[in-house]
matplotlib code that plots the C-alpha trace (Angstrom):
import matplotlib.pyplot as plt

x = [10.4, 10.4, 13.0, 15.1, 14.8, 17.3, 19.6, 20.9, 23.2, 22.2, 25.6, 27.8, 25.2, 22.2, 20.6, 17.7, 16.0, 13.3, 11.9, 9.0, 5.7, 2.9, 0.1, 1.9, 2.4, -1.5, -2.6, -0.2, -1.4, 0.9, 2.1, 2.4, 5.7, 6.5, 8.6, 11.9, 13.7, 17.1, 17.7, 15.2, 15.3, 16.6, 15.6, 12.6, 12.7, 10.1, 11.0, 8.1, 7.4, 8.4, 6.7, 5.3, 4.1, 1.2, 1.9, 5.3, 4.4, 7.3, 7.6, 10.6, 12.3, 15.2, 17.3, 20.4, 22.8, 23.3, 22.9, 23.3, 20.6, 20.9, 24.6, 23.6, 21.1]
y = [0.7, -2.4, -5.6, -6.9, -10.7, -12.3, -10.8, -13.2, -11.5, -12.5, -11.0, -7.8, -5.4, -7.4, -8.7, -10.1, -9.0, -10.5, -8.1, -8.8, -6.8, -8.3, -5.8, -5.5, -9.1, -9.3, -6.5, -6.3, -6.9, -7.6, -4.3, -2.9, -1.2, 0.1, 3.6, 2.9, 5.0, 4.5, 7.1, 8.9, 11.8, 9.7, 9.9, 8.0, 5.0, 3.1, -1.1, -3.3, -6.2, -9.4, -11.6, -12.7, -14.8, -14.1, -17.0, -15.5, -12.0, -11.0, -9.4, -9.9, -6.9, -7.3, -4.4, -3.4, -1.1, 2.0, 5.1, 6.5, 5.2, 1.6, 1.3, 2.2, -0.9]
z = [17.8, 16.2, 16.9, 14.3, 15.2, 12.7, 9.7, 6.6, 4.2, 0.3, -1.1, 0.5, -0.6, 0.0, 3.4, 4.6, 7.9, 9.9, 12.5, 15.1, 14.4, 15.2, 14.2, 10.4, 10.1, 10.3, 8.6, 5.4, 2.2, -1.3, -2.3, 1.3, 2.3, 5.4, 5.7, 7.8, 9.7, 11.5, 13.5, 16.0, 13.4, 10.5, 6.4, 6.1, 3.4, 1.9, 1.9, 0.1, 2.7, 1.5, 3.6, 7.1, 9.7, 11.2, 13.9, 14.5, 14.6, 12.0, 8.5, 6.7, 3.6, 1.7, 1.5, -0.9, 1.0, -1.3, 0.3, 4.0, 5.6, 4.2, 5.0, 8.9, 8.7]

ax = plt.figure().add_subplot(projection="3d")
ax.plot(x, y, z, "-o")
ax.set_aspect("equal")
plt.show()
């Protein structure tokens, strides 16, 4: 499980999260998404990675809240 280290909201259906992991952050290349899940046996989404920082050992997705699983993010 992965920590969500910091959240921005972009507008109400739009937010920004930052979350700490370390082997991603140095592995991902552009194009990479990584699937998300919320709950232990939660739909799985994909979410493109935005960014990271390898220093920091973070990746950060933007994600509009639309469905189910979005909303519980």
């Amino acid at each position: 499980m992965y920590t969500i280290v910091d959240k921005e909201i972009l507008s109400p259906t739009i937010n920004k999260y930052v979350i700490k992991a370390p082997f991603i952050a140095r592995k991902r290349k552009a194009g990479n998404f990584v699937m998300l899940r919320i709950e232990e046996n939660g739909e799985r989404i994909p979410i493109t990675i935005v960014g990271s920082d390898i220093v920091e050992g973070t990746i950060t997705i933007i994600v509009q809240s639309i469905g189910k699983t979005t909303k519980l993010l």
